[in-house]
VOZA-453853 format. One line per field, with one value per residue: x, y, z of N, C-alpha, C in turn. Coordinates in pm, whole numbers. Atoms other than C-alpha are relative to their C-alpha. Example, Ala and Ser with C-alpha at 12.3 -4.5 7.8 and 13.67 -1.06 7.14 Angstrom:
n_east = (89,-82)
n_north = (-119,-119)
n_up = (0,-6)
ca_east = (1230,1367)
ca_north = (-450,-106)
ca_up = (780,714)
c_east = (90,-77)
c_north = (120,109)
c_up = (0,73)
//
This chain:
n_east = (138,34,34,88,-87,-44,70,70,-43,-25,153,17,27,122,56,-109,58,-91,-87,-106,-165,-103,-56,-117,-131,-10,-92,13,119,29,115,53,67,39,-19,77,-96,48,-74,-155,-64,17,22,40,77,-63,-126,58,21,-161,-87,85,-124,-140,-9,10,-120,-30,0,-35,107,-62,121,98,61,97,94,119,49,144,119,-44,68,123,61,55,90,11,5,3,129,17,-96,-141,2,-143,-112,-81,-87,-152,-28,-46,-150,-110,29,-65,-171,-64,22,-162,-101,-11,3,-147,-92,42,-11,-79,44,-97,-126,-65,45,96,121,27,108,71,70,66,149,112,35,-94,121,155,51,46,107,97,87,43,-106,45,152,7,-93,0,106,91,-26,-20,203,29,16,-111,-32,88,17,-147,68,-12,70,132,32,32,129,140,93,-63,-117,69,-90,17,-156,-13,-49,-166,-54,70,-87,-138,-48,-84,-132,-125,21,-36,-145,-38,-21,-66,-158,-60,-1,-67,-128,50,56,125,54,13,48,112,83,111,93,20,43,55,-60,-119,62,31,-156,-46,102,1,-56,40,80,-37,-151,16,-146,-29,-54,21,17,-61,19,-56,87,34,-64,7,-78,53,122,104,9,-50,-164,-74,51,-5,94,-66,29,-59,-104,-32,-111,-56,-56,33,112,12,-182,-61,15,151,27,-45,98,152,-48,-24,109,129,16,-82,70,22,-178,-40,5,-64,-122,34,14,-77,-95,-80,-50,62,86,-103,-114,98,38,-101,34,136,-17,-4,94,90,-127,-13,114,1,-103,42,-102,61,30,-131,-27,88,16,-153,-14,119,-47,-134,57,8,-77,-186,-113,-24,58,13,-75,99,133,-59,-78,108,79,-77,-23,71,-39,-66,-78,-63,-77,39,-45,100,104,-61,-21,128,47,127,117,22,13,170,108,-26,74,141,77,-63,37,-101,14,-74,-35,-86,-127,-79,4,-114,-117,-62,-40,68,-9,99,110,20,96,52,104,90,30,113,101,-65,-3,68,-97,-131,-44,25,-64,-141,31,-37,-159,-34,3,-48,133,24,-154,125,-72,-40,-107,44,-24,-59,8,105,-65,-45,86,52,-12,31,-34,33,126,-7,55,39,131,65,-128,83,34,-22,-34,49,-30,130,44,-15,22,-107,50,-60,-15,77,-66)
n_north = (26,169,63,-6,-65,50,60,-91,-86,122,19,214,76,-33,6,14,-25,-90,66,76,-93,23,171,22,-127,51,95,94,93,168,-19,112,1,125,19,112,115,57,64,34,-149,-125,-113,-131,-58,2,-90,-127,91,17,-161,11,119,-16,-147,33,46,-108,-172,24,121,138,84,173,47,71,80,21,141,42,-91,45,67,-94,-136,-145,-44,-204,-29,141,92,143,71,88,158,21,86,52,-90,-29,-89,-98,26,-19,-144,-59,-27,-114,-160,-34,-6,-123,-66,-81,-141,-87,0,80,140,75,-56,-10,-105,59,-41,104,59,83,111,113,6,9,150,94,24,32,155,32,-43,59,-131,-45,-102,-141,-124,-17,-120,-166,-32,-65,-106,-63,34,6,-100,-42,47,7,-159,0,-58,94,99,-78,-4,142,48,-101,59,12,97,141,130,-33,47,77,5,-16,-130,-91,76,-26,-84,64,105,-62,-42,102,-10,-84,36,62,-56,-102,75,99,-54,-125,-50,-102,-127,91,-111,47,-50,-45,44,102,-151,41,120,-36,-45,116,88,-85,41,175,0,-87,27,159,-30,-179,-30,-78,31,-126,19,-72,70,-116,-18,83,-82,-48,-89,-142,-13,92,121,55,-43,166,73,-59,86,171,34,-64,-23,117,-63,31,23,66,-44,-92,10,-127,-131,-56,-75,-123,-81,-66,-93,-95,-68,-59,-145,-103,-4,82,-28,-58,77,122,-47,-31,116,181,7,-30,-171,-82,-124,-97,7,35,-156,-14,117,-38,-123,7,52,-38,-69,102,136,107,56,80,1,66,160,94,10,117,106,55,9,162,92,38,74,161,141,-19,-121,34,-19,-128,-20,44,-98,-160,57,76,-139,-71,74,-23,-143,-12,-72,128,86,191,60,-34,54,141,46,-15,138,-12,-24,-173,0,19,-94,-137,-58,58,-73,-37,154,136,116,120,98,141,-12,75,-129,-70,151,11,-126,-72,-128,-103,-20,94,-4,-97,-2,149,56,-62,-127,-148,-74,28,80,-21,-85,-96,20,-75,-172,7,47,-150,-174,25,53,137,87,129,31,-145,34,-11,87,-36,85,132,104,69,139,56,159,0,-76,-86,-39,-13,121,119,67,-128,-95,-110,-117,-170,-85,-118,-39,57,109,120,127,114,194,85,139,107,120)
n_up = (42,-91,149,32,134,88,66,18,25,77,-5,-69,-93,-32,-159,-85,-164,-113,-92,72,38,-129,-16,73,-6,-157,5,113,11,112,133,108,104,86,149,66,29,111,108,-54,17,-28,120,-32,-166,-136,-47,-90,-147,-37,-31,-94,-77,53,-86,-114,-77,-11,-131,-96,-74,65,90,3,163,10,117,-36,56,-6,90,122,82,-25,92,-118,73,8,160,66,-21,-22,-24,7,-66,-60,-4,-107,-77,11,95,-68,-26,112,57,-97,21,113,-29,-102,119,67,-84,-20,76,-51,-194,-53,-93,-85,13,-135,-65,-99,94,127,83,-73,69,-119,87,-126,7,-122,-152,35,12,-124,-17,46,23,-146,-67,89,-24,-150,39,73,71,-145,-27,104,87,87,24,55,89,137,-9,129,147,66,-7,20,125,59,-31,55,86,122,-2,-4,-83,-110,-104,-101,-124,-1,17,-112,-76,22,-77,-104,42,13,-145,-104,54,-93,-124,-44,-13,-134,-134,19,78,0,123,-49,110,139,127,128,95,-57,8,-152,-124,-64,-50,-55,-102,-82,-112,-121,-109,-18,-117,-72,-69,-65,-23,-105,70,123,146,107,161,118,150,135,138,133,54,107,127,61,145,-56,20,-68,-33,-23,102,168,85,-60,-138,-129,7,-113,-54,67,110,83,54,51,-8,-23,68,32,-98,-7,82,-58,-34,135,81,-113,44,-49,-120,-76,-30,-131,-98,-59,-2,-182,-55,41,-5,-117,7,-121,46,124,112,138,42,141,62,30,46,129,101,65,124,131,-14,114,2,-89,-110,-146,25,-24,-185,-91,24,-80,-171,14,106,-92,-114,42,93,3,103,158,99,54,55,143,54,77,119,167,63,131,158,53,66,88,-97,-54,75,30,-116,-45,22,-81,-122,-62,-44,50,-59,16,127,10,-22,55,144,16,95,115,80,36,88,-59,98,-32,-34,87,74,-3,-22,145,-36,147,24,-31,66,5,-122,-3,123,74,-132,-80,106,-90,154,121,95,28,67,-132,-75,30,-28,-199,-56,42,-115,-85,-108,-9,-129,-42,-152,-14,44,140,114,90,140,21,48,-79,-68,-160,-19,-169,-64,-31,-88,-135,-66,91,46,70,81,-39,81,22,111,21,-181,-88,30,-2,29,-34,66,-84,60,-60,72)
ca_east = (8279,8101,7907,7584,7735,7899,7578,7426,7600,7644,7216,7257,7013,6624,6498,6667,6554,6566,6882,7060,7358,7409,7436,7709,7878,7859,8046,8156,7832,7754,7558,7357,7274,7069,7146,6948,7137,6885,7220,7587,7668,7571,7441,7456,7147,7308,7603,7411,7392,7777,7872,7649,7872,8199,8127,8024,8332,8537,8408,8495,8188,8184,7963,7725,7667,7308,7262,6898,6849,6559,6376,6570,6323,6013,5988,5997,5678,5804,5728,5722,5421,5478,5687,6033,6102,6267,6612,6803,7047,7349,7247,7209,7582,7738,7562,7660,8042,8029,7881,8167,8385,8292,8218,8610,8702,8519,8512,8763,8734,8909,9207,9197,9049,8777,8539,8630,8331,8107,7937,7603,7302,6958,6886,7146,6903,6556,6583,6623,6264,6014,5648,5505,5860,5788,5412,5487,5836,5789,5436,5267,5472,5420,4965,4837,4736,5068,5176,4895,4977,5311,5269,5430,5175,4871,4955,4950,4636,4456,4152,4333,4625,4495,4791,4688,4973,5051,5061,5430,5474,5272,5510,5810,5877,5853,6102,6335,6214,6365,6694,6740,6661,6859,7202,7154,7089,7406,7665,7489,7381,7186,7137,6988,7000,6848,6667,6369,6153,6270,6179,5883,6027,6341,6129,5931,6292,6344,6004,6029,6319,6185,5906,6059,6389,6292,6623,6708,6768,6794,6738,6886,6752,6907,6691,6578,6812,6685,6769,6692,6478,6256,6422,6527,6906,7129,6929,7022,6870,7034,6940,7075,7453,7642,7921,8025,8285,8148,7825,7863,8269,8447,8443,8042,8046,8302,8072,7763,7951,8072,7734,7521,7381,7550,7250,7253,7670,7636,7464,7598,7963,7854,7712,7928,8265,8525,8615,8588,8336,8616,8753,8382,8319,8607,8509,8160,8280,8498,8255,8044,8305,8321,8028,8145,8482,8246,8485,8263,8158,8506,8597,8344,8393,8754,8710,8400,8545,8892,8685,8539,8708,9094,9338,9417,9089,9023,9320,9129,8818,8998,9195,8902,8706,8999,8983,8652,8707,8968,9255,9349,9655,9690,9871,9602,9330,9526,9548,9199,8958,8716,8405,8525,8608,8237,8116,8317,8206,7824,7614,7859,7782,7941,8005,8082,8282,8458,8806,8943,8912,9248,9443,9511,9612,9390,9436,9274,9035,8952,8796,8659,8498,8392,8390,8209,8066,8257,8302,8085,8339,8749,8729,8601,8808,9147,9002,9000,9352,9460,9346,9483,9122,9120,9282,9224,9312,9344,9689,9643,9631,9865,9799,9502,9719,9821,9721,9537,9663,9555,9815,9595,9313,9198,9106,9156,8823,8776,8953,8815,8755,8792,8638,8686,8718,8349,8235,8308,8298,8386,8409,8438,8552,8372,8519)
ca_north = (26572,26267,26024,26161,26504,26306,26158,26461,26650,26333,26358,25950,26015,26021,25923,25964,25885,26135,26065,25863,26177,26207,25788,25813,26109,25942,25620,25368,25188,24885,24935,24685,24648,24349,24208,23983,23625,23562,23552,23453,23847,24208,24468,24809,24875,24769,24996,25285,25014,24940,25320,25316,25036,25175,25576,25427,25218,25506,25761,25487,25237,24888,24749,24418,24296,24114,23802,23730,23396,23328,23677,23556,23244,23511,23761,24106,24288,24692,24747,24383,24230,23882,23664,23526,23209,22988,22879,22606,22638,22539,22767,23016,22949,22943,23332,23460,23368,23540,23842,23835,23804,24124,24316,24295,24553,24774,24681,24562,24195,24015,24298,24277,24630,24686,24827,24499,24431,24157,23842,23712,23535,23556,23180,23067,23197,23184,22823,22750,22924,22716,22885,22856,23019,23288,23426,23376,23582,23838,23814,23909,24219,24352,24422,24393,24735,24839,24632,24695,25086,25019,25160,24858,24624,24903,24900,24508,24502,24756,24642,24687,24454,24162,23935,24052,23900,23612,23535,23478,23788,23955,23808,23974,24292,24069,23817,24151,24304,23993,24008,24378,24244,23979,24138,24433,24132,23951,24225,24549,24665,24982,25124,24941,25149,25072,25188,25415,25163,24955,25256,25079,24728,24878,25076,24759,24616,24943,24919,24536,24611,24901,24715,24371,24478,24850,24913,25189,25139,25398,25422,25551,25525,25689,25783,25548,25627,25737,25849,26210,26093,25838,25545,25295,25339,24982,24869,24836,24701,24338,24348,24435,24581,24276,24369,24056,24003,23715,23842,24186,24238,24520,24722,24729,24813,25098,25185,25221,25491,25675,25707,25854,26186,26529,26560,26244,26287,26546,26337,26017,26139,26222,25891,25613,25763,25819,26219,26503,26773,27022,26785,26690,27085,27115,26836,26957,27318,27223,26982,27256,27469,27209,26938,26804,26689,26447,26494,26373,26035,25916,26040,25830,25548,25538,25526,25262,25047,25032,25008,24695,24500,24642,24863,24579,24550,24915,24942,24661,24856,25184,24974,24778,25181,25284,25019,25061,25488,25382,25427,25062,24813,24467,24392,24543,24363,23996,24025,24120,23776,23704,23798,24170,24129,24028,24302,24573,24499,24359,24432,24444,24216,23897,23625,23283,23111,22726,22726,22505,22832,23001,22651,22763,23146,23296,23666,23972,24015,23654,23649,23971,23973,23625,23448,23718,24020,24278,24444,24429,24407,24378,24736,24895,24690,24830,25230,25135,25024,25295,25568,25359,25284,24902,24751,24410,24370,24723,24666,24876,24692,24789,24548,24303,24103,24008,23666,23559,23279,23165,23356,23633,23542,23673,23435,23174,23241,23600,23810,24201,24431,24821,25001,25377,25536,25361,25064,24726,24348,24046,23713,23420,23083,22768,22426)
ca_up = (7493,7682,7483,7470,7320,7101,6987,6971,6758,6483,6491,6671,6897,6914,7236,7521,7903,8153,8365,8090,8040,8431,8454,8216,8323,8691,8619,8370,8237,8079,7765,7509,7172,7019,6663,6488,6404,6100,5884,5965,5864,5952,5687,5650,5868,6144,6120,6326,6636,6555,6556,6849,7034,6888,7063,7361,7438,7312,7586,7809,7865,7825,7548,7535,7161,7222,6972,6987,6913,7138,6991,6675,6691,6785,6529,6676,6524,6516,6150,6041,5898,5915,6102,6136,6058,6313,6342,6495,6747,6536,6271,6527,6676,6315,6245,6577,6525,6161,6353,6633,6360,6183,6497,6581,6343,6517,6891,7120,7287,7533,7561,7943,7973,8225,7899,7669,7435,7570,7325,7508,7340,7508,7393,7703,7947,7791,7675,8040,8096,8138,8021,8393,8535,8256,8338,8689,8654,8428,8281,8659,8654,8309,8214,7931,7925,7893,7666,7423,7482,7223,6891,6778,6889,6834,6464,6411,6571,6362,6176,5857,5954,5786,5954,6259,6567,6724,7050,7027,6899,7115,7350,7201,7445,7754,7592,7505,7904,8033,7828,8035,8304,8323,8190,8476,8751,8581,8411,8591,8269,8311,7938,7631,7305,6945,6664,6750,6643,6985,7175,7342,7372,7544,7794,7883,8007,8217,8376,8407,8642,8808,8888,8975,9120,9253,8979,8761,8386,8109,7723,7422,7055,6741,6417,6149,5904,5550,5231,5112,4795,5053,4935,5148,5346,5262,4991,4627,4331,4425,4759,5093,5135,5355,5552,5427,5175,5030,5010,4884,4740,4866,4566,4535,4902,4828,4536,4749,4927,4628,4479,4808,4717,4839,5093,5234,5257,5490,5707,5688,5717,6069,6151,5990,6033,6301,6197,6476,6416,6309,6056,5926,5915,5703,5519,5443,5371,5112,4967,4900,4732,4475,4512,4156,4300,4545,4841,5118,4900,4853,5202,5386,5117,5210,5569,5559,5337,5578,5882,5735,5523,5569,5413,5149,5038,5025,4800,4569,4546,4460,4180,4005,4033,3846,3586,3543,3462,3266,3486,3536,3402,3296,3582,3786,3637,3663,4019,4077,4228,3991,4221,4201,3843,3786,3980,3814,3451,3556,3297,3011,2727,2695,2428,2540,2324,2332,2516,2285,2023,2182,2136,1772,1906,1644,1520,1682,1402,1368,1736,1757,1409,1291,1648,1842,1635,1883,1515,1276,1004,929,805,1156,1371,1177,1174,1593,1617,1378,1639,1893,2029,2089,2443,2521,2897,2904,2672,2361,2031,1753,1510,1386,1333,1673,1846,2167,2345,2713,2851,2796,2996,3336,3593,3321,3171,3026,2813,2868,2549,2515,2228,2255,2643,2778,2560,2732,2629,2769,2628,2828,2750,2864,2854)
c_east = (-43,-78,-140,16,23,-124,-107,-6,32,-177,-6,-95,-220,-120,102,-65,64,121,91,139,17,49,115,131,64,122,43,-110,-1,-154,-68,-41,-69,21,-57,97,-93,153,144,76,-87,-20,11,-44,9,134,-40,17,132,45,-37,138,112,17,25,93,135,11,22,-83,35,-142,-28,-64,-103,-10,-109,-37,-56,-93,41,-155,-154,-44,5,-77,-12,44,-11,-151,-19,123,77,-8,81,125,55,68,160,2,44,121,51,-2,70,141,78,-76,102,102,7,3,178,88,-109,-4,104,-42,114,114,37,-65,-137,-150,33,-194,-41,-98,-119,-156,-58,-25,74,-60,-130,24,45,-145,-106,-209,-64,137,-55,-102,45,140,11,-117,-58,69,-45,-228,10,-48,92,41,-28,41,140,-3,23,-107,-158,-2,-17,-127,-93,-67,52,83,-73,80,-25,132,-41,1,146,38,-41,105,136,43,9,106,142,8,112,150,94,60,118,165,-1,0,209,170,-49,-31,-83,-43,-7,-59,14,-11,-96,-110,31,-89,-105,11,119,-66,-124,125,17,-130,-20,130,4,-111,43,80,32,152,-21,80,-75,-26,23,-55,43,-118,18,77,-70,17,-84,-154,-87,13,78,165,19,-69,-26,-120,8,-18,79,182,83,119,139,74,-94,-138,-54,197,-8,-30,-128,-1,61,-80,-165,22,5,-126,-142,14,33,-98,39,171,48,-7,67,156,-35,-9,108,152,59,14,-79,-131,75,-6,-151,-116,43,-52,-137,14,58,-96,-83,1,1,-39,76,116,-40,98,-53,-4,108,101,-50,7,119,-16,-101,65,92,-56,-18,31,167,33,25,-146,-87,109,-40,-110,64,61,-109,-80,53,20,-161,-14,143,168,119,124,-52,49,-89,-109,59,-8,-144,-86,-63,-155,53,13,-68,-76,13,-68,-138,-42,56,-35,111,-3,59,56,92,186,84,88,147,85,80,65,-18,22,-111,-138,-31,-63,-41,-114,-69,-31,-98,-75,44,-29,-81,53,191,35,-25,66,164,-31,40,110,69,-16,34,-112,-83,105,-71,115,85,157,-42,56,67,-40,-111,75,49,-62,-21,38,-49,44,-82,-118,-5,-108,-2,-75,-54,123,-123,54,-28,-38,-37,58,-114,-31,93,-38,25,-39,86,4,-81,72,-118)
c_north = (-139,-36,50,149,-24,-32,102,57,-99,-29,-126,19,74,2,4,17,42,-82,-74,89,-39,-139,-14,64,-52,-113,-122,-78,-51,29,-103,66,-157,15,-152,-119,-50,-40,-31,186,174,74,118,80,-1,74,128,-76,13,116,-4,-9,97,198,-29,-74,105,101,-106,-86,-125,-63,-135,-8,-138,-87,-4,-120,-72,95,1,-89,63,61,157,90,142,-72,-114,-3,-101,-27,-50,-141,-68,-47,-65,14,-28,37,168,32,52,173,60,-5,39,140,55,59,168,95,25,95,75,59,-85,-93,-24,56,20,177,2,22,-101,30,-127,-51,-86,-51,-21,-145,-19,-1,7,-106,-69,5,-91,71,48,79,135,99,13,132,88,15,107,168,83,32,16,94,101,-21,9,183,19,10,-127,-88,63,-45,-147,-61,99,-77,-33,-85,-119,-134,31,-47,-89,2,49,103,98,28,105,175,-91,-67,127,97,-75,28,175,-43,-86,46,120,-117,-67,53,152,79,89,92,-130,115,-85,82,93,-62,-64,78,-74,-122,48,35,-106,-49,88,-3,-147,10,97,-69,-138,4,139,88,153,-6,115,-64,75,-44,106,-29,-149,70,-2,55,107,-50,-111,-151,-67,-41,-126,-90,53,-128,-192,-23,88,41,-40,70,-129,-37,-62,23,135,73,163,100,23,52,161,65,92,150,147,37,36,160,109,-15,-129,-32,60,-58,-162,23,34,-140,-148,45,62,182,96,115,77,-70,-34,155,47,-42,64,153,-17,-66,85,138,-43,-187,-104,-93,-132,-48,-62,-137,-95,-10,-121,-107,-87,-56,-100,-108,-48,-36,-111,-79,44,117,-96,-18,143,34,-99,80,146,-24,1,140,36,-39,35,185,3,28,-124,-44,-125,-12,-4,-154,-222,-23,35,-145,20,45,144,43,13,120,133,-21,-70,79,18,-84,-83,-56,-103,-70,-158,54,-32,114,73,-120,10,137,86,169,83,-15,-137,-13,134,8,-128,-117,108,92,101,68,-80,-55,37,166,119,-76,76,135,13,-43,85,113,-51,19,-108,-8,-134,0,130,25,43,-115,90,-57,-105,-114,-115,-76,48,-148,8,41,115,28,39,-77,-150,-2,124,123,193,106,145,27,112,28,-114,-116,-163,-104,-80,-107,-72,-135,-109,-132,-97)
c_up = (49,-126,-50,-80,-118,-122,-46,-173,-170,-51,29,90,-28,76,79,143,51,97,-31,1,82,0,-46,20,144,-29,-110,-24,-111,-93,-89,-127,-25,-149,1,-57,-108,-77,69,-81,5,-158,35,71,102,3,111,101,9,36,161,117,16,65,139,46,-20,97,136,77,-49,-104,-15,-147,48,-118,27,-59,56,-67,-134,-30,7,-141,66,-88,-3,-119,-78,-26,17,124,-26,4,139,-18,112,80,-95,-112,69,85,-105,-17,88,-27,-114,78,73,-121,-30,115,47,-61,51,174,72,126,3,-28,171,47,61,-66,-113,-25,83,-106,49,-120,125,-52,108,90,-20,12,129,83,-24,-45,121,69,-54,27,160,34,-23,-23,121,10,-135,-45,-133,-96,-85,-136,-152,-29,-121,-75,-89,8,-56,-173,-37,37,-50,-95,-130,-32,-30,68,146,88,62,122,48,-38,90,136,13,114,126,-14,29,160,46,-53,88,106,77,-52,122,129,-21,-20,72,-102,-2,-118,-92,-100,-122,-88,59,-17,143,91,140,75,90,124,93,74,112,103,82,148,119,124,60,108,117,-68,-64,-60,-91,-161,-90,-123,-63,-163,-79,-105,-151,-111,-52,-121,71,-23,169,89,-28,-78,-156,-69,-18,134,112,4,126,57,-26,-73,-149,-59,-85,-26,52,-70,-19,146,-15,-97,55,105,-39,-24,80,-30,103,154,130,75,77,147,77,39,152,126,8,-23,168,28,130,-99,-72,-133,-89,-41,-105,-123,-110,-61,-130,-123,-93,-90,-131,43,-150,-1,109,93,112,-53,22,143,73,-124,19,144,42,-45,91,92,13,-31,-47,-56,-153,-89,-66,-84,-146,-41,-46,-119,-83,49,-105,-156,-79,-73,-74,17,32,-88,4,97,144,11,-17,144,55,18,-131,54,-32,-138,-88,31,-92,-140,-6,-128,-138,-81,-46,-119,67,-128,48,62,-118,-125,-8,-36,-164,0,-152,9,88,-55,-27,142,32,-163,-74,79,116,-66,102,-64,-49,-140,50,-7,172,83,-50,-12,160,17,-44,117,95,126,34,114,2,125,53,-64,-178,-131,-126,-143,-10,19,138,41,155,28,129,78,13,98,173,54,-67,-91,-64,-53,10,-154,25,-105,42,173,81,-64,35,-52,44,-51,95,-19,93,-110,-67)
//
């Protein structure tokens, strides 16, 4: 199966210029993506570009990971209403080398093969550009006609758009023309694929060297990806889903996995994992044998999760799930960071109480009932230890009677309550 097959059959693809299959089928070719360097890490939404990348060096091409940190300091105006701010250049350095970063679990650099991965920002050869090189360069080849003929630019200039567009934005397809252009003059580069919103900016680059050059350059875009109920793909109620660590832990990433609806499971299981067709036929057949055993979610949250952030921390996020369904140990829940600790019982209600408090290693019911109000009274905290439905630190409780000392805390700073199978607590000390 070559790569455009591949991309077929996975629904990756939604434009596609004539002549792009044969090109590919003809000889090894050098491919692009652009990624935005607003942050020092990759989200979610950009995993369709990475799969992208990660097929295409697969069937045997060599892939170009575009920073954009001259159309970084632009704005690029498909679907935007405002503008980007700008950034420096040694903010834009630091982002780029957390994007490398993450990109190597997925693509292979500098291994000596003749399809390595490839790191280029367009700032190295724009901010050489002076604005007379520029109109005289590229502008003279490109009208205005054209330009305006781009749905992207049509809609920011409709009456209604009260932000109407900058210049500089206006700007932004020759800027991303020139970035074609100049990786096919530099790396032969003869395919740039995207989003389907690029669609028009991309096809300015292939005309830009058609008409400059007398070249031929192709184009690939894959769907906007969406979620079944119209919400937004890669965005929760906290924001965007980082690729990360520090910005989004492991186990909420493996959670956002877990909890994508059956529909949208068929599809993404296509897009954002490695599996052949057979095995995501299988896959999908049994699912729908028994939907309630959510076989596709934890499938693809396994295999995401490892892609990204390892085998050991897919082995944390499957732990702190388990603690949270009830599944977990103390030993468990000691070795978990505190950031995933946090995430697993968000939302639970706390008490803060003084550190000092454990220094006298007061009774069960003495911090639970007259230091926090866990219980209401003495007489309902001993009915719950009786049925052997009190843990603290997931470590059932036998007796009121027993003490807390600082050994028991996790991370130092929180001791974790159980009443019953589902009701959490945590109290957390403060010095």
């Amino acid at each position: 199966m070559n790569f455009v097959e591949e991309l077929r059959w996975r629904g990756m693809i939604h434009d596609i210029m004539p002549g792009t299959e044969e090109q590919l089928k003809k000889e090894m070719t050098t491919g692009y993506i652009g990624f935005d360097p607003t942050a020092d890490s990759l989200h979610i939404g950009n995993l369709v570009g990475i799969m992208l990348l990660k097929h295409f060096q697969l069937k045997g091409h060599r892939p170009v990971v575009l920073i954009g940190g001259a159309t970084g300091m632009i704005g690029d105006p498909s679907g935007k209403s405002q503008e980007r701010n700008l950034l420096d250049e040694k903010t834009l350095r630091h982002n780029q080398e957390g994007i490398k970063r993450q990109l190597t679990h997925f693509l292979d650099f500098d291994t000596g093969k003749a399809n390595d991965a490839v790191m280029v920002n367009n700032y190295d050869w724009m901010k050489e550009y002076t604005f007379l090189d520029f109109i005289r360069d590229i502008g003279k080849h490109i009208t205005v006609n054209y330009m305006m003929s781009k749905e992207s630019v049509r809609k920011r200039l409709d009456p209604s758009n009260k932000n109407g567009m900058s210049f500089t934005e206006f700007s932004y397809q020759l800027v991303q023309g020139t970035d074609f252009l100049h990786l096919y003059q530099t790396m032969n580069c003869k395919l740039q694929m995207g989003g389907s919103d690029q669609w028009g900016n991309i096809v300015t680059g292939t005309e830009l060297i058609r008409r400059k050059l007398g070249g031929e350059a192709f184009a690939l875009t894959s769907p906007l990806i969406t979620k079944a109920d119209g919400g937004k793909f890669g965005k929760t109620e906290s924001g965007n889903v980082w690729l990360d660590p520090k910005r989004t832990s492991p186990y909420k990433f493996y959670q956002f996995w877990l909890n994508v609806s059956d529909e949208d499971a068929e599809r993404f299981i296509k897009i954002f994992t490695l599996f052949s067709k057979e095995e995501i036929d299988d896959l999908i057949r049994q699912h729908r044998e028994a939907p309630h055993t959510r076989l596709l979610q934890k499938t693809m949250a396994r295999e995401i999760t490892e892609l990204v952030h390892g085998k050991e921390a897919l082995q944390g996020a499957e732990e702190a799930s388990r603690i949270l369904f009830g599944k977990g140990t103390t030993e468990s829940l000691q070795h978990m960071d505190e950031a995933t600790f946090l995430d697993v019982f968000e939302g639970v209600p706390t008490f803060e109480i003084d550190a000092s408090f454990l220094e006298s290693t007061p009774p069960v019911t003495e911090l639970l009932v007259e230091k926090t109000g866990v219980f209401s009274s003495k007489g309902e905290l001993r009915r719950l230890i009786s049925g052997g439905g009190l843990s603290i630190n997931k470590e059932k409780i036998s007796s009121p009677d027993k003490q807390i000392t600082p050994q028991d805390l996790i991370s130092n700073k929180y001791i974790l309550i159980q009443k019953g199978k589902k009701n959490y607590y945590l109290i957390k000390l403060k010095n």
